[in-house]
C-alpha positions as CSV (number, residue, x, y, z in Angstrom):
1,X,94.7,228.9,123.2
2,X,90.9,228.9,122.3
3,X,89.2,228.1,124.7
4,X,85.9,227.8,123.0
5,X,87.6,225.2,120.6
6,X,89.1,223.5,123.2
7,X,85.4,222.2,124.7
8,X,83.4,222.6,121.3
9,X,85.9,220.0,119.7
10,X,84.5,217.0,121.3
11,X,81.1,217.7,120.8
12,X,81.2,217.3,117.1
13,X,84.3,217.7,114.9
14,X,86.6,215.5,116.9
15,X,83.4,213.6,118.6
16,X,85.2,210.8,120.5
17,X,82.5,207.8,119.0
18,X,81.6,209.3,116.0
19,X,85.1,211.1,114.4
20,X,87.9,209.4,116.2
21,X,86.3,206.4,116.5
22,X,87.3,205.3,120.3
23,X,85.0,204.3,123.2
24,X,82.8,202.1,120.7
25,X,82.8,199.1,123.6
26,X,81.2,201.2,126.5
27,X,78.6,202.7,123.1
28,X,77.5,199.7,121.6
29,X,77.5,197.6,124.9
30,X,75.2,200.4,127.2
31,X,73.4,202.4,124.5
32,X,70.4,199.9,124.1
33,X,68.3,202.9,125.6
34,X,68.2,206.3,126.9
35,X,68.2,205.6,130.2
36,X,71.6,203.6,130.1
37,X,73.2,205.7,127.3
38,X,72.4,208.7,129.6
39,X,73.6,207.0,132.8
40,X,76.8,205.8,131.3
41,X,77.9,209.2,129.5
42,X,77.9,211.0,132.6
43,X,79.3,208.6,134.9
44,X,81.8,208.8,132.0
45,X,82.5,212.5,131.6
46,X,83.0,212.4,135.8
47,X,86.1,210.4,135.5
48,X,87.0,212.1,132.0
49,X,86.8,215.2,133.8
50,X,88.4,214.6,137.3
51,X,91.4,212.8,135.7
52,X,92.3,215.7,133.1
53,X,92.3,217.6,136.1
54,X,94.7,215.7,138.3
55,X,96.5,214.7,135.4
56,X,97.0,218.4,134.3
57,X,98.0,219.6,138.2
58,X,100.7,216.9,138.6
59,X,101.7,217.0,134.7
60,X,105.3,218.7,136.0
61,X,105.9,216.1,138.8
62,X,105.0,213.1,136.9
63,X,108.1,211.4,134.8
64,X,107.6,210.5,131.9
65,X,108.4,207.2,131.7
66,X,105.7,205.9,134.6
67,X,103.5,208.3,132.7
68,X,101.0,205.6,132.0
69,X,101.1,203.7,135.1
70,X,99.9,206.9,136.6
71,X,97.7,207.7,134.5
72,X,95.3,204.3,135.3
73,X,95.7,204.6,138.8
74,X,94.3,208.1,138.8
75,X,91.6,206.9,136.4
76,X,90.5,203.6,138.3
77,X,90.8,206.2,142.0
78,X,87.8,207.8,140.3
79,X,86.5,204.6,138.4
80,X,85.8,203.2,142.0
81,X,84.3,206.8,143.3
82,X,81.5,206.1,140.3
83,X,81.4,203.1,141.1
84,X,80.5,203.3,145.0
85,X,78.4,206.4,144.5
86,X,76.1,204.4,141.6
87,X,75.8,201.4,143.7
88,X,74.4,203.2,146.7
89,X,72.2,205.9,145.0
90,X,70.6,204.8,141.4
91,X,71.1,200.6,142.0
92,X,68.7,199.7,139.3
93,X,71.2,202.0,136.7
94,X,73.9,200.7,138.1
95,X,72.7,196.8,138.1
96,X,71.5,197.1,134.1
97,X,75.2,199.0,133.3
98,X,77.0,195.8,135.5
99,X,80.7,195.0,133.9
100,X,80.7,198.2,132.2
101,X,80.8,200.8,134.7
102,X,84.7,199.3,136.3
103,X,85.4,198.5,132.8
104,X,85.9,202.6,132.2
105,X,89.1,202.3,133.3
106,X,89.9,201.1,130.2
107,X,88.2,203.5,128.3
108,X,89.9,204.6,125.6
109,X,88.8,207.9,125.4
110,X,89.9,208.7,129.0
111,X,93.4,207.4,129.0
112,X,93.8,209.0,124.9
113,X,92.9,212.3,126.5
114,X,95.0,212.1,129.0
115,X,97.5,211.5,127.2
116,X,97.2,213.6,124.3
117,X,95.9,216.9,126.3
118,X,95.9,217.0,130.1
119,X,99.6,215.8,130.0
120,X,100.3,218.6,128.0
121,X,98.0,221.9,129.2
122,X,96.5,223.5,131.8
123,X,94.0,222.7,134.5
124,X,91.3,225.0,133.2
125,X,92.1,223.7,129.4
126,X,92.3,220.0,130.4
127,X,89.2,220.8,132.3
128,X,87.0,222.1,128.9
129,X,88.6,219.4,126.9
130,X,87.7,216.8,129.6
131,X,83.8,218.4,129.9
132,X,83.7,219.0,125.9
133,X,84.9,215.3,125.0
134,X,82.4,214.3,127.9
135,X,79.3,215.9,126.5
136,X,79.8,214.6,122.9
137,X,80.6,210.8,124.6
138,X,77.3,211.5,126.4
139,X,75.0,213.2,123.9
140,X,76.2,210.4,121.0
141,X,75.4,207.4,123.7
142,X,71.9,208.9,124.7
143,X,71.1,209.5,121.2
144,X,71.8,206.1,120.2
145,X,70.3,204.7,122.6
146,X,67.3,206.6,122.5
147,X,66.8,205.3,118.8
148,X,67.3,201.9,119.6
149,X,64.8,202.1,122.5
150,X,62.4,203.6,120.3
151,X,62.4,201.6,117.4
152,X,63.1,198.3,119.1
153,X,60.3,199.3,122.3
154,X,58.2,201.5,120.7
155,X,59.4,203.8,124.2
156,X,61.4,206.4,125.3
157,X,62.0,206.0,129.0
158,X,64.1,208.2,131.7
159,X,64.6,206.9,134.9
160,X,62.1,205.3,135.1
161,X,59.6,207.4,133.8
162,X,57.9,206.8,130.1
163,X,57.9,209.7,127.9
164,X,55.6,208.2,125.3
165,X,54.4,205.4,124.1
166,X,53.9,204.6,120.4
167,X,53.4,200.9,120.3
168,X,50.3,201.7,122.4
169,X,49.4,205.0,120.5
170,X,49.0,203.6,116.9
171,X,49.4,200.5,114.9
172,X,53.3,200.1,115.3
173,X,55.3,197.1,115.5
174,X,58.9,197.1,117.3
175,X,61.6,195.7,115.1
176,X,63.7,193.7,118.3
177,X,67.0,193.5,116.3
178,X,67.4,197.2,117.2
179,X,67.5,196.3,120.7
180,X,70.3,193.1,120.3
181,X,73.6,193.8,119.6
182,X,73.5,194.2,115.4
183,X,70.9,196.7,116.2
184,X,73.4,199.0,117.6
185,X,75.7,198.4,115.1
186,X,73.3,199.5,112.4
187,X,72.4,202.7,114.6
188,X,76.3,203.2,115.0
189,X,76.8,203.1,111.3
190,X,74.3,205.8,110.2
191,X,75.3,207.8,112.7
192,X,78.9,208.2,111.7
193,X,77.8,208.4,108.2
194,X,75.9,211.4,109.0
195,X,78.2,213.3,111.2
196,X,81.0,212.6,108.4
197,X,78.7,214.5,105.5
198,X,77.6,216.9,107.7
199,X,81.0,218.0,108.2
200,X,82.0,217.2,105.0
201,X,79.5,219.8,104.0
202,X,80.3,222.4,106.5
């Protein structure tokens, strides 16, 4: 197996959001800036991670036919770690995230790479695929919401510390829809145009 493929996949030519087209929900619904889109990709490559892992070691013990079942009780175990962990030590993250951080139970990409890989491989494999689909969740959330913060603000802010600010800087005026829901939409569609010729071309 290459290994090198196995984590580089995710990132860009099977990119979870933009390629296969599956955790939109958790995308659209958190990436309003970079803050959230940053705060939700990596509480979501934690549980991405830790289940391939667990679902990998007890791949050989686990019949097939309660395969699911399993599967979402691993995820939500770790769903609920997140959970706690957020709640005690970055509460104003976890209180602008709300519904959406128990809701990655049901996160397609977790329970489709379970399913598809860590079922099917080893621990170290499930692990790159699990940290490879995790960083290209993570980079395609941040980005998005990094462009909807800055043309709907004006700002790029991270935890709680501003970057810049342009609105202030010169004579710029924030366009708001980019900040309500069609706004991500928009952002959505151009990026998945422009990963599609990229590859297209490559």
């Amino acid at each position: 197996m290459d290994y090198t493929k196995t984590f580089t996949n995710g990132i860009l030519k099977e990119n979870p959001v933009l390629v296969l087209i599956i955790g939109l929900c958790p995308a659209l619904a958190t990436g309003s800036s970079m803050n959230d889109g940053f705060g939700m990709g990596v509480a979501t490559t934690f549980v991405l991670v830790a289940s391939n892992i667990l679902v990998s070691m007890m791949r050989k013990y686990t019949p097939d036919s309660i395969r699911l079942p399993i599967f979402i009780v691993i995820i939500s175990t770790f769903v609920t770690i997140v959970d706690y962990v957020m709640h005690a030590y970055v509460v104003e993250l976890y209180a602008s995230l709300g519904i959406f951080i128990p809701l990655i139970v049901v996160n397609c990409i977790i329970l489709a790479r379970a399913e598809a890989f860590a079922y099917k491989n080893s621990v170290f494999a499930s692990t790159l695929d699990g940290l490879g689909m995790g960083l290209g969740f993570t980079l395609t959330i941040t980005t998005l919401g990094a462009i909807r913060e800055l043309i709907g603000n004006g700002t790029l802010s991270f935890f709680n510390r501003e970057l810049f600010n342009i609105s202030t800087s010169m004579n710029f005026q924030p366009a708001l829809v980019f900040i309500m829901p069609p706004g991500a939409f928009i952002v959505i569609g151009f990026m998945i145009a422009g990963v599609r010729w990229a590859l297209k071309r490559g």
